[in-house]
Kinemage of the C-alpha trace (Angstrom):
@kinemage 1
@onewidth
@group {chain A} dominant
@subgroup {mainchain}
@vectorlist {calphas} color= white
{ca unk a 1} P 0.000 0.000 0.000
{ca unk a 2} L 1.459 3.039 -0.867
{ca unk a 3} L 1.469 6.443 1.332
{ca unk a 4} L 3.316 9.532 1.800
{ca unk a 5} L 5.534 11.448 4.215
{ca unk a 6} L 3.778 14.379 5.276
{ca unk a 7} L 4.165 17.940 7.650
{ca unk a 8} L 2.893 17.766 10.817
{ca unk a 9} L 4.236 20.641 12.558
{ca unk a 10} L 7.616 20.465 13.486
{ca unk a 11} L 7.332 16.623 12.873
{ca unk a 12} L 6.246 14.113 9.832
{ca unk a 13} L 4.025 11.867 9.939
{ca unk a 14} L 2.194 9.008 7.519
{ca unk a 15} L -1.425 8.945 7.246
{ca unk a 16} L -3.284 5.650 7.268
{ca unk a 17} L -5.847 4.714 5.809
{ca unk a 18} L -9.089 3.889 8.531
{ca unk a 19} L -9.414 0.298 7.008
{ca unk a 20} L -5.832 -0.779 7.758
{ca unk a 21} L -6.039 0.199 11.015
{ca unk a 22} L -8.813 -1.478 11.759
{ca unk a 23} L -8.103 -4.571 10.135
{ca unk a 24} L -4.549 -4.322 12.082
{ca unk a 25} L -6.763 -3.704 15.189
{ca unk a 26} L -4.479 -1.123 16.756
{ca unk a 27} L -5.680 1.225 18.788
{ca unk a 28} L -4.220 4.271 20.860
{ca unk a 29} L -0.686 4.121 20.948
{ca unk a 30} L 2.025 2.413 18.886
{ca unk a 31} L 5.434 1.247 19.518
{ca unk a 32} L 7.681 2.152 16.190
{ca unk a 33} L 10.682 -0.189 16.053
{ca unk a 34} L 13.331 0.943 13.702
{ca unk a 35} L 14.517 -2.238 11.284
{ca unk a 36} L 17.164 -2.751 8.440
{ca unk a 37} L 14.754 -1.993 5.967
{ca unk a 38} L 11.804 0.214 7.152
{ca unk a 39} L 10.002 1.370 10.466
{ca unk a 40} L 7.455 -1.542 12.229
{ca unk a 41} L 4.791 0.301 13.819
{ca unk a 42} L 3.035 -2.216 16.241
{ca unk a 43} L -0.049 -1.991 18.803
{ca unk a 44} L 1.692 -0.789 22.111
{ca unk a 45} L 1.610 -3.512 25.055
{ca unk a 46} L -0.620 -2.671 28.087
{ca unk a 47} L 2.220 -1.433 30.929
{ca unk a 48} L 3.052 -4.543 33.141
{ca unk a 49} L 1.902 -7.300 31.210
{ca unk a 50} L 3.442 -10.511 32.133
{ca unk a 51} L 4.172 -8.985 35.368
{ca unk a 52} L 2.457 -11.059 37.549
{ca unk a 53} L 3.416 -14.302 36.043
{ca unk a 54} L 7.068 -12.949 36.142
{ca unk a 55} L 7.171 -12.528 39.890
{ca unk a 56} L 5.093 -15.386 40.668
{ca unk a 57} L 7.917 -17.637 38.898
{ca unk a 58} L 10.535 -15.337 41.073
{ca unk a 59} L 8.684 -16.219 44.135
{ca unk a 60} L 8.429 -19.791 42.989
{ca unk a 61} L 12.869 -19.780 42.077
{ca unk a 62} L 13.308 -17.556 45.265
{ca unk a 63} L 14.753 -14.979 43.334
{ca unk a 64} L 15.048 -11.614 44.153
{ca unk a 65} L 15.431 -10.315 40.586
{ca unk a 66} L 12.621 -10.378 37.911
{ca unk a 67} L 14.228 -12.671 35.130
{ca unk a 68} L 13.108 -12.121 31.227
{ca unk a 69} L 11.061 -8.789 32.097
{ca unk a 70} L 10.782 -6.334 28.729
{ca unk a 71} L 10.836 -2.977 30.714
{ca unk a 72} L 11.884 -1.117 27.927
{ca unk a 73} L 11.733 -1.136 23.936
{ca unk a 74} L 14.140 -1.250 21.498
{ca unk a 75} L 14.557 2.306 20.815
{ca unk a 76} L 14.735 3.089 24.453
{ca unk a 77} L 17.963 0.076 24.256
{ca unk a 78} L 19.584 1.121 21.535
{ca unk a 79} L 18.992 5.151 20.562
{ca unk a 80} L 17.862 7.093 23.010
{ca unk a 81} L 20.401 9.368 24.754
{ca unk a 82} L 20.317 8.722 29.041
């Protein structure tokens, strides 16, 4: 499907089309994950899920340390400036 780049302030945007996102069924916001080839705009994950399961399997290892646990994304990893 093809699309273009457009103003949006001081930032650019893509407009999609109403039937793609609701096919897609996202909703509110996105997480954009920059690839190789292009930019993968996904449905963003509710805050904290999996956390429950994750500390009930640290409880169940008596761990003190939540193993596995995605608390950030991949831009937030790899490009963003702390």
């Amino acid at each position: 499907m093809k699309s273009q780049i457009i103003q949006i302030g001081n930032s650019q945007g893509v407009r999609l089309p109403k039937g793609l996102l609701e096919e897609s069924g996202i909703r509110g916001d996105v997480d954009l994950v920059l690839h190789e080839d292009g930019i993968l705009i996904r449905g963003m994950q509710k805050p904290r899920s999996g956390w429950v399961e994750k500390i009930k399997e640290m409880i169940d290892h008596e761990d003190d340390e939540l193993a596995d646990l995605e608390t950030t994304s991949e831009f937030d990893r790899r490009r963003w400036q702390w």
